[in-house]
N, C-alpha and C positions, 0 to 999 in steps of 0.2 A: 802947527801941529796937525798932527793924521787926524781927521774926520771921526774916524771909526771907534780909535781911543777913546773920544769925546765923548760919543753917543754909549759905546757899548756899557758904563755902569748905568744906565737908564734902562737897556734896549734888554739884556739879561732878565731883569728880574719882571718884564713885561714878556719876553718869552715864556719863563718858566710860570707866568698867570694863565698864561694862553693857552698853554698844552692841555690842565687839565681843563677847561673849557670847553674843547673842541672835540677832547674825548668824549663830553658827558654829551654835547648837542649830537656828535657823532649818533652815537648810539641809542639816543632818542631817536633820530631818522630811520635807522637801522629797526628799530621797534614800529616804528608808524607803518615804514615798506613793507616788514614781514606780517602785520598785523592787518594791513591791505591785499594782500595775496591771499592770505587766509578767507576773506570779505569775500575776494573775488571768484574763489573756490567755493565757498557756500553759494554761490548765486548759480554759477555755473550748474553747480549739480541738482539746486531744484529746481533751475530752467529747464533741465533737462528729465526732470522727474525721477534721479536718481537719489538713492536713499541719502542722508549724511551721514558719514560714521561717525560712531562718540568720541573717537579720541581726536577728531577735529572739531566740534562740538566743546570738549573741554578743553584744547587748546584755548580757543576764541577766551572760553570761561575764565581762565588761568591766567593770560595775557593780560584781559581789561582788571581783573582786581588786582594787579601786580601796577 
């Protein structure tokens, strides 16, 4: 018999576990990256002695209690 036959009622319902998985770690990393950028913009600008605006300020705010 074909291989694939064999495997695929196994491999289907391990697909469809996986997807939303990858989606949620997904977009966990996608939160850390833009929530690092932000970090690295704050440092930037007081390196540089420049003010921080508030609505990056309350980003930062927004981000971490979410």
């Amino acid at each position: 018999m074909n291989s694939l036959t064999d495997v695929s009622p196994v491999l289907i319902p391990i697909i469809a576990l996986l997807v939303p998985i990858v989606a949620i770690i997904s977009s966990a990393i996608l939160k850390i990256m833009r929530l690092q950028l932000l970090h690295e913009t704050v440092r930037q600008l007081s390196a540089n002695g420049q003010p921080i605006p508030s609505e990056l300020i309350n980003k930062l705010v927004d981000t971490k209690s979410n």
